[in-house]
N, CA, C and O of each residue as an XYZ file, in Angstrom:
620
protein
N      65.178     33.936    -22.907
C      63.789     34.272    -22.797
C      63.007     33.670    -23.955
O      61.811     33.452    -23.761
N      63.531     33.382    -25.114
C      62.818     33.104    -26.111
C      62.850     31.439    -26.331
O      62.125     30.909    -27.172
N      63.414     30.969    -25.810
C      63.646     29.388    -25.802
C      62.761     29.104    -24.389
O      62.547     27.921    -24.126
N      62.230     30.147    -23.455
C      61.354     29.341    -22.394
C      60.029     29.660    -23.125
O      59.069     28.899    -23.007
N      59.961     30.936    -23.985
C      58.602     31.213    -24.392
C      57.767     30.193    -25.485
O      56.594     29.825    -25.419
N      58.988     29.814    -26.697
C      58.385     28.907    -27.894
C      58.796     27.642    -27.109
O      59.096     26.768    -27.923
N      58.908     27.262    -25.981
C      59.003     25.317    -25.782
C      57.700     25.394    -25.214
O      57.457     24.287    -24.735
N      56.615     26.281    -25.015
C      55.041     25.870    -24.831
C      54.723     24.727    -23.793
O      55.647     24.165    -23.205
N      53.348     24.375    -23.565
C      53.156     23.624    -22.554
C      53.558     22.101    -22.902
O      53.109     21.676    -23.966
N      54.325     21.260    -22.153
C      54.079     19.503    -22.351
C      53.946     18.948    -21.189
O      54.282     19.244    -20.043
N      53.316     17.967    -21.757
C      52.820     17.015    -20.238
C      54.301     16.134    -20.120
O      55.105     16.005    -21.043
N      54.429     15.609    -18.841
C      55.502     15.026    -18.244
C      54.428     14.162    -17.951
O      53.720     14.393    -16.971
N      54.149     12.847    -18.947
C      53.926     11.488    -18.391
C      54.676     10.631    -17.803
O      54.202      9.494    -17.798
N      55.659     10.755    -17.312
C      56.562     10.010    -16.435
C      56.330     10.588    -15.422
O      57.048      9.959    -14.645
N      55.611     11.703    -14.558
C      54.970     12.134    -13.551
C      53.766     11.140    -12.956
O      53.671     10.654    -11.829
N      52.945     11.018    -14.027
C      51.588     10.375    -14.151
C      51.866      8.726    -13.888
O      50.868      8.091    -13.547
N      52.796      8.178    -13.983
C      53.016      6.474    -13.751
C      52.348      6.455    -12.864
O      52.223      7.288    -11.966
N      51.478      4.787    -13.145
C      50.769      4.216    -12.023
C      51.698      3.554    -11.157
O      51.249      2.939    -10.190
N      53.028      3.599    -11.388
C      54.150      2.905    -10.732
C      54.290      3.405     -9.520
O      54.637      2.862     -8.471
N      53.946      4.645     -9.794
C      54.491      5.700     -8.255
C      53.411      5.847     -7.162
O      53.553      6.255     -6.010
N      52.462      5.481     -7.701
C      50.752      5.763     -6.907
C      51.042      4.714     -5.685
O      51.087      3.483     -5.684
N      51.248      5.822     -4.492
C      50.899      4.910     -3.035
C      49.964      5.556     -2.116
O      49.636      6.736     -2.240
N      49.467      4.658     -1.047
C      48.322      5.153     -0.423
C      49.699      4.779      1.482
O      50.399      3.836      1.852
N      49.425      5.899      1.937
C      50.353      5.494      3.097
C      49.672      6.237      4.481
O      49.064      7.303      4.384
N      49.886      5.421      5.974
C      49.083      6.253      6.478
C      47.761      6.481      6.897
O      47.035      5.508      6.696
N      47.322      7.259      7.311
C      46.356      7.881      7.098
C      45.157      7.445      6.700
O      44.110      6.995      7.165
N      45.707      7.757      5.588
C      44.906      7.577      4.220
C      44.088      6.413      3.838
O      42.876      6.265      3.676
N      45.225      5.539      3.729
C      45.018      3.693      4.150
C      43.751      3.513      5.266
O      42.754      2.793      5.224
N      44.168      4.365      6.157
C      43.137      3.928      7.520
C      41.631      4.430      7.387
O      40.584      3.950      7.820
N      41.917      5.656      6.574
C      40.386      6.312      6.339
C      39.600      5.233      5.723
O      38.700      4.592      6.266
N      40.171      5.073      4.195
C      39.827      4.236      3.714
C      38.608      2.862      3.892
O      37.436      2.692      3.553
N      39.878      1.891      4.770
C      38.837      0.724      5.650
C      38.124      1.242      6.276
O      37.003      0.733      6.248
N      38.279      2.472      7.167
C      37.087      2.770      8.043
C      36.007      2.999      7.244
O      35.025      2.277      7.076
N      36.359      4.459      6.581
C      34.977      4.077      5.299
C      34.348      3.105      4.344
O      33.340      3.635      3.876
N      34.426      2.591      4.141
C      34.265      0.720      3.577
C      34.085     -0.238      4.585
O      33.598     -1.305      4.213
N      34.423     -0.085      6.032
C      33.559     -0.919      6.258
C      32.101     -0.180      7.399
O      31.249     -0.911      7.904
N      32.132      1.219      7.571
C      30.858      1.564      7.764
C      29.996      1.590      6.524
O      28.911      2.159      6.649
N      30.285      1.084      5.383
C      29.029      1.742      4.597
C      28.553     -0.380      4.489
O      27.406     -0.811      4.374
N      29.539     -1.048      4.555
C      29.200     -2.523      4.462
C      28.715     -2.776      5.630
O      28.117     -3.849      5.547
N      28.627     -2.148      7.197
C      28.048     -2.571      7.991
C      26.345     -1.945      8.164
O      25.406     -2.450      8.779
N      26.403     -0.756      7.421
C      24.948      0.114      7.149
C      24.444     -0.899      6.215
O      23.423     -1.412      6.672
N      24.764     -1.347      5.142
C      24.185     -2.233      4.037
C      23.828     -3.410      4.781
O      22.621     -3.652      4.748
N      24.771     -4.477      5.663
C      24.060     -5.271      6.299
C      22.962     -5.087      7.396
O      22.024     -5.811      7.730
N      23.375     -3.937      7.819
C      21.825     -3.902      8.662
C      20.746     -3.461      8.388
O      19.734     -3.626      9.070
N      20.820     -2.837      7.347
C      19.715     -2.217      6.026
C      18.803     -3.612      5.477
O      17.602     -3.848      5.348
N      19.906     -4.275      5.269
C      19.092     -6.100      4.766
C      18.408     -7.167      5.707
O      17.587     -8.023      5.378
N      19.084     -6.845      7.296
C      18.570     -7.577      8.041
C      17.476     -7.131      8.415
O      16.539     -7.929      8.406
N      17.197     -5.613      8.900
C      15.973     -4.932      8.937
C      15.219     -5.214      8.043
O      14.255     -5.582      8.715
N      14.851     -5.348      6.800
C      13.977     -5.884      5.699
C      13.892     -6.911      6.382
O      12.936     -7.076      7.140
N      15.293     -8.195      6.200
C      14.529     -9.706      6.550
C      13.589     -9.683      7.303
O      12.494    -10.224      7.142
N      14.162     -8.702      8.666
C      13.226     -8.736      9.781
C      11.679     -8.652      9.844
O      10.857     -9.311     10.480
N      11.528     -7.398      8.784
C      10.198     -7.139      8.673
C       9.520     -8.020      8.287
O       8.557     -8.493      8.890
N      10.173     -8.540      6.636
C       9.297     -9.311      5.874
C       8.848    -10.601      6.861
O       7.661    -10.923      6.929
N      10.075    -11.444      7.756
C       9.599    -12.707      8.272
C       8.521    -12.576      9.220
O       7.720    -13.472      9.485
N       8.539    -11.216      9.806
C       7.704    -11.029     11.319
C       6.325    -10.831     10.713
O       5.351    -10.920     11.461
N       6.191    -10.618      9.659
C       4.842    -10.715      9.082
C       3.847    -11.936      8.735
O       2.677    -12.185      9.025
N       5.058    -12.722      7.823
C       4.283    -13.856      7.760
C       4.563    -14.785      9.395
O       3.561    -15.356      9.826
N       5.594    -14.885     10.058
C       5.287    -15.389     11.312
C       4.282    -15.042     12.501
O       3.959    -15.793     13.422
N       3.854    -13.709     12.269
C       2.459    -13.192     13.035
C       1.000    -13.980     12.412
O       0.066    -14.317     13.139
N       1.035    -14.138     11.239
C       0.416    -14.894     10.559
C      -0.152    -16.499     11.447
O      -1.060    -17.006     12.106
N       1.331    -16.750     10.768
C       1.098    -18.305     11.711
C       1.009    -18.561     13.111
O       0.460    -19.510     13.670
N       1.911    -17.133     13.840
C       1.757    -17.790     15.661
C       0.347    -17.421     16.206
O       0.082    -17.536     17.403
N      -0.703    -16.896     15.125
C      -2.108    -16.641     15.280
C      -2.699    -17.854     14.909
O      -3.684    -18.364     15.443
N      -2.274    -18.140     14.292
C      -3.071    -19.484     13.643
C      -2.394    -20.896     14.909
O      -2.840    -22.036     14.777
N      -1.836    -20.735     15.502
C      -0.953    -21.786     15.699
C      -1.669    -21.134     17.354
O      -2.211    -22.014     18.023
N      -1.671    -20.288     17.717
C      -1.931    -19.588     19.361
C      -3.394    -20.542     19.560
O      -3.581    -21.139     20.620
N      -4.048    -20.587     18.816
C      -5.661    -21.176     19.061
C      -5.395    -22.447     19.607
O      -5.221    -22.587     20.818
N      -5.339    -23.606     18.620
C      -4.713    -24.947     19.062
C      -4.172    -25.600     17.722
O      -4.168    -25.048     16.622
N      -3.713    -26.882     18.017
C      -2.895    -27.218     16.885
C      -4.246    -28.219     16.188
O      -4.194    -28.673     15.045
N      -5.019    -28.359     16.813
C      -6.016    -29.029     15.885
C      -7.198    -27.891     15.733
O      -8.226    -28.540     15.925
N      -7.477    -26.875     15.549
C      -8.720    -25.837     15.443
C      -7.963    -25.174     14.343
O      -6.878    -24.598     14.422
N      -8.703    -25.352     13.339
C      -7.940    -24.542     12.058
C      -8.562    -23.262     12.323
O      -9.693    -23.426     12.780
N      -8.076    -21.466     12.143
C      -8.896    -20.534     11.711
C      -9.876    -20.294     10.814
O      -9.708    -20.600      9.634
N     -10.786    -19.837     11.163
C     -11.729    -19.401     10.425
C     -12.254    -18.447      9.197
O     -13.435    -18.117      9.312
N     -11.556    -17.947      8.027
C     -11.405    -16.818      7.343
C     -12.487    -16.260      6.786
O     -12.904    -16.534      5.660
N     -13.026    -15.378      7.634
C     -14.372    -14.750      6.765
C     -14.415    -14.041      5.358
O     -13.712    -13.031      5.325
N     -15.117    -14.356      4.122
C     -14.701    -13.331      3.379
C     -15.217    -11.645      3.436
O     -16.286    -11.378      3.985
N     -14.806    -11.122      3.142
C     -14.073     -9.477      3.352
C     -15.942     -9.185      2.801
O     -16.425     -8.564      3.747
N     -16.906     -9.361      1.866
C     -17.743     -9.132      1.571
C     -18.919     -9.617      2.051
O     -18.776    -10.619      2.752
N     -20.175     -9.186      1.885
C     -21.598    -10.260      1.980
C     -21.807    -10.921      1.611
O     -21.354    -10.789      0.474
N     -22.574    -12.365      1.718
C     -23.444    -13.157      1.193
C     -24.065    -12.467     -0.030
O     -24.262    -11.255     -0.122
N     -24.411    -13.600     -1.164
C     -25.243    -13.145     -1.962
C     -26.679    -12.860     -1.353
O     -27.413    -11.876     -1.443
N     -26.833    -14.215     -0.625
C     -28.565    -14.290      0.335
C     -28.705    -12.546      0.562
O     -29.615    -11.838      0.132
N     -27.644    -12.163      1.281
C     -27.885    -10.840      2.491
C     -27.609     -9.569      1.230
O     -27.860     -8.419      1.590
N     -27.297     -9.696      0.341
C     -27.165     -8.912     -0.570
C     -28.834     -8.423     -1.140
O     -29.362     -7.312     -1.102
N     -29.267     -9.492     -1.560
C     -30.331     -9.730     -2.207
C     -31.295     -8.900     -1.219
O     -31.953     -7.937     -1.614
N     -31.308     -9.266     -0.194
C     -32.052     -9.428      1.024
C     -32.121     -7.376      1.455
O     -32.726     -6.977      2.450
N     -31.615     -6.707      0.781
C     -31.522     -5.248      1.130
C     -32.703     -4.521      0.227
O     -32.832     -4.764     -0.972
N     -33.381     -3.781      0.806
C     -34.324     -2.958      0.470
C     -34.279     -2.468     -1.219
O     -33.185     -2.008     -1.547
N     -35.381     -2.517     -2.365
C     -35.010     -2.201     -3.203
C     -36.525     -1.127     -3.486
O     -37.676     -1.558     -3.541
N     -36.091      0.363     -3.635
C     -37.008      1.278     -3.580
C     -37.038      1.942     -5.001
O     -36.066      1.794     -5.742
N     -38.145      2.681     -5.404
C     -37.982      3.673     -6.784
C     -37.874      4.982     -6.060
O     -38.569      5.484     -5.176
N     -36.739      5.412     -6.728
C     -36.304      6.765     -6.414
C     -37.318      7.745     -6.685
O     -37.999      7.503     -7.682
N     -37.604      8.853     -6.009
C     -38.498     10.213     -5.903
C     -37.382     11.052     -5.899
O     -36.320     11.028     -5.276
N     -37.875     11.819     -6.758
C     -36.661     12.969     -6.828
C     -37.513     13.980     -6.333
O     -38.593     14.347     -6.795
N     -36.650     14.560     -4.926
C     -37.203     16.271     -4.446
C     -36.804     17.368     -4.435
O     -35.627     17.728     -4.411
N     -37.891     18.103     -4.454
C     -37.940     19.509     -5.163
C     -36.356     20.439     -4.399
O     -35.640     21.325     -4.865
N     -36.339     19.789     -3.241
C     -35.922     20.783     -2.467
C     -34.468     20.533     -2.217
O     -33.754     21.493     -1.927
N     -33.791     18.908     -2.333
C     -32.658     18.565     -2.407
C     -31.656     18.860     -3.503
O     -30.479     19.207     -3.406
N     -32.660     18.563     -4.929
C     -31.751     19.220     -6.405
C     -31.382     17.782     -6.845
O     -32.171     16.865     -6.617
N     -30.624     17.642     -7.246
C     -30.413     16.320     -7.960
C     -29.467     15.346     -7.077
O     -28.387     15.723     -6.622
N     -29.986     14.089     -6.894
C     -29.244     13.306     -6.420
C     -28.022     12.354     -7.197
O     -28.245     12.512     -8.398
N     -27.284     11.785     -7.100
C     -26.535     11.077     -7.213
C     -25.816      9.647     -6.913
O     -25.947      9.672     -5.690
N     -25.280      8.662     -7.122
C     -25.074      7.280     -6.660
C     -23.576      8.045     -6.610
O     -23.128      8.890     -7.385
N     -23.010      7.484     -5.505
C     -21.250      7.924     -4.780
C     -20.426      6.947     -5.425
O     -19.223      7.146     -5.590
N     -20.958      5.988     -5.769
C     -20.011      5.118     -6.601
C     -19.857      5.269     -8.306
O     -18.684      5.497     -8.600
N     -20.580      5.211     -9.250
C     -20.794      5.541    -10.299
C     -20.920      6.945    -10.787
O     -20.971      7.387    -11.935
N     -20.965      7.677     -9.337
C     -21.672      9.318     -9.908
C     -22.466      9.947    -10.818
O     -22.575     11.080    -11.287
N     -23.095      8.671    -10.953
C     -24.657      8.844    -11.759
C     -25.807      9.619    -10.846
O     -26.159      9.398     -9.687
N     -26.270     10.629    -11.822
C     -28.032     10.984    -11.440
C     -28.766      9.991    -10.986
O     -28.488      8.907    -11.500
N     -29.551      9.984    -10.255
C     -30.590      8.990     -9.951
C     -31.874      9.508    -10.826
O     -32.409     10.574    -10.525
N     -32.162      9.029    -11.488
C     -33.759      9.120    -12.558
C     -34.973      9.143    -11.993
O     -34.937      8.042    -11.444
N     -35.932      9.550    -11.746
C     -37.426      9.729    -11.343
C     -37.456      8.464    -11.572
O     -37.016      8.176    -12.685
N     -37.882      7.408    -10.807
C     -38.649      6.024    -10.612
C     -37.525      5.039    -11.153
O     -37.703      4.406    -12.194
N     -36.857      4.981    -10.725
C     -35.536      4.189    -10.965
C     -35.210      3.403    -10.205
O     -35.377      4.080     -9.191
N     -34.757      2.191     -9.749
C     -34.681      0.950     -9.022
C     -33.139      1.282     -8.337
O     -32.067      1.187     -8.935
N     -33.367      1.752     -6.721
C     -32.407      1.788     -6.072
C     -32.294      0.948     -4.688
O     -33.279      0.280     -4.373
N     -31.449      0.942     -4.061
C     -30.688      0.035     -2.399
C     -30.663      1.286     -1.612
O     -29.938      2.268     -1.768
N     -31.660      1.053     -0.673
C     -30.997      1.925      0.532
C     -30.676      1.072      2.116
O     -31.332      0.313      2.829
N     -29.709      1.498      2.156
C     -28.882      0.742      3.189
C     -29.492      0.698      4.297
O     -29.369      1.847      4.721
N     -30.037      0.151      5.000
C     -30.668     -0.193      6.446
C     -29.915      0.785      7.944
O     -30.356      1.457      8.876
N     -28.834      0.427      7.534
C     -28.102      1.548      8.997
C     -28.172      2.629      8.858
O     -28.522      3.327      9.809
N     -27.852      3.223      7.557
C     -27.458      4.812      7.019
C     -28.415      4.891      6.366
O     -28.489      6.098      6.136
N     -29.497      4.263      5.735
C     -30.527      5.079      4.697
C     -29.148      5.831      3.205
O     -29.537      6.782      2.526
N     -28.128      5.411      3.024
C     -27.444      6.221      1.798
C     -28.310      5.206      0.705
O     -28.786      4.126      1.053
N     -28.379      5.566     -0.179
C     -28.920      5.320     -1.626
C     -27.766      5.263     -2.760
O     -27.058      6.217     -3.082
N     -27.715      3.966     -3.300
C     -27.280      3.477     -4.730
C     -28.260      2.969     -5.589
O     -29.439      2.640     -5.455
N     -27.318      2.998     -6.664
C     -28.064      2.199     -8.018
C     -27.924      0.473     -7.243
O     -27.300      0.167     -6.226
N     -28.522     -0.174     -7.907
C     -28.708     -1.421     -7.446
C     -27.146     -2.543     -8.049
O     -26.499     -3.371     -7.407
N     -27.028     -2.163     -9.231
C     -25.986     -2.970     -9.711
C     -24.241     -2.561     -9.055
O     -23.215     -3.238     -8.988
N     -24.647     -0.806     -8.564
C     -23.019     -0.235     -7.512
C     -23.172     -0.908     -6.631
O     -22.169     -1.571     -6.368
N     -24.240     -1.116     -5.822
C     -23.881     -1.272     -4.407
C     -24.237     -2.741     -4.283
O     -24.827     -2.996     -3.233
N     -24.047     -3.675     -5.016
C     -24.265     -5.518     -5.407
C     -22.616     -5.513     -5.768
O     -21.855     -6.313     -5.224
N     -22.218     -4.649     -6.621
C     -20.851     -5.133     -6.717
C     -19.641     -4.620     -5.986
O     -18.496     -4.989     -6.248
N     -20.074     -3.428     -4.711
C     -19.275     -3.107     -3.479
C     -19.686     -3.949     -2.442
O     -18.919     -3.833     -1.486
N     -20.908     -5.035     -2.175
C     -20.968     -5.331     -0.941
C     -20.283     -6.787     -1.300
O     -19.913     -7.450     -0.331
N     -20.103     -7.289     -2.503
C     -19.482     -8.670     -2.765
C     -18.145     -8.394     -1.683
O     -17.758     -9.192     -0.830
N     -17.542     -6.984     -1.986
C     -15.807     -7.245     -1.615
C     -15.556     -6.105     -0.346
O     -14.474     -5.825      0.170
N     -16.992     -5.506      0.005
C     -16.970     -5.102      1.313
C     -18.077     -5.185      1.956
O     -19.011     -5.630      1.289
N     -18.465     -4.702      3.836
C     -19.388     -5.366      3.981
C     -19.986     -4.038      5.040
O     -20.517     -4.233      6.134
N     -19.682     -2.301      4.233
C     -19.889     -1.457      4.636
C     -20.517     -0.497      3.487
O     -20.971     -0.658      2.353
N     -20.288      0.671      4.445
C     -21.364      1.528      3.263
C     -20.447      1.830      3.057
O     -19.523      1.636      3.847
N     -20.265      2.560      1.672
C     -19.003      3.572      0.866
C     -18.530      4.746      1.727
O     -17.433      5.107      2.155
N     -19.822      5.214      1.817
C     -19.637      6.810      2.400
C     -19.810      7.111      3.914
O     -19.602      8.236      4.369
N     -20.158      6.167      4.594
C     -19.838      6.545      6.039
C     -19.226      5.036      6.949
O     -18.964      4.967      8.150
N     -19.157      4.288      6.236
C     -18.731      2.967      6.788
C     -18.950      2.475      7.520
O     -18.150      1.885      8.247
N     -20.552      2.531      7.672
C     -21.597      1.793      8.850
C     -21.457      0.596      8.216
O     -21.580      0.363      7.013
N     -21.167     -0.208      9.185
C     -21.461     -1.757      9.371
C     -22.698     -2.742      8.985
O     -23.703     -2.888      9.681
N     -22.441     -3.384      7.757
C     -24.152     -3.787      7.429
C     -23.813     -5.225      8.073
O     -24.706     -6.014      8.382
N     -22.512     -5.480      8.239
C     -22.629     -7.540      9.174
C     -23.015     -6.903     10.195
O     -22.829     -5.690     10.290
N     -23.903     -7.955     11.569
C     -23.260     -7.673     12.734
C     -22.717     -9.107     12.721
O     -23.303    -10.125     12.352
N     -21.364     -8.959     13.243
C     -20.827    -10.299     14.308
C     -21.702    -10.726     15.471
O     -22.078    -10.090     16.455
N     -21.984    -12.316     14.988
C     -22.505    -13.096     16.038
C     -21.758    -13.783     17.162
O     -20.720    -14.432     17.039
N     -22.349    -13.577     18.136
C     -21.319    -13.980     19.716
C     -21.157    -15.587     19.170
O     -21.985    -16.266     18.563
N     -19.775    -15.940     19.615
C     -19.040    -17.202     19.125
C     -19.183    -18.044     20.467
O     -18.714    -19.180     20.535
């Protein structure tokens, strides 16, 4: 009893050899199966991307290419003319009693008693003159309700 109690714990590294480590079976088979569903999820994970990315820029071109091969497209830019910019109503603000204080939606500035503002022709909304010169360069709507200040001319 006293010679099993003081020989205490030891490891048996001759248990532990990487000599003895086999995979048999089974085991083996799980294995490939798992490895090659996760390599066949990864390739179709990548082809789906390719897919996307090419079908984008090829929608691109079979638009450009659908018209004729000599009619290049036409690319409007996304904003107004300076001419048609210019060309928009420029009023001095009245401030009324009964509304309370107004505001520009872009800057969220007060509008000042006699102050040089744009009011938009479709919507009547009101900006400062320098907000709504540097939203109609890169759009060609109102901010706040997105009335249409182009019209498209029949082609």
């Amino acid at each position: 009893m006293t010679t099993q109690d003081s020989q205490g714990f030891q490891w048996r590294y001759d248990e532990l050899d990487d000599k003895n480590f086999q995979i048999h079976g089974r085991t083996l088979f799980f294995i490939i199966v798992l490895f090659s569903v996760i390599l066949l999820i990864t390739l179709m994970f990548l082809y789906a991307r390719w897919i996307c990315r090419s079908s984008s820029t090829s929608s691109a071109v079979a638009d450009t290419t659908a018209l004729s091969p000599h009619v290049q497209p036409v690319l409007r830019p996304q904003g107004l003319d300076a001419t048609m910019i210019e060309s928009l109503p420029i009023t001095l603000h009245q401030r009324l009693s009964s509304v309370g204080e107004v505001e520009c939606c872009i800057c969220l500035g007060v509008f000042e008693e006699g102050e040089k503002v744009k009011v938009l022709p479709n919507c009547c909304h009101t900006y400062h003159c320098e907000c709504i010169d540097k939203w109609l360069v890169t759009h060609s709507s109102c901010p706040i309700c997105r009335a249409a200040l182009l019209v498209d001319s029949p082609v």
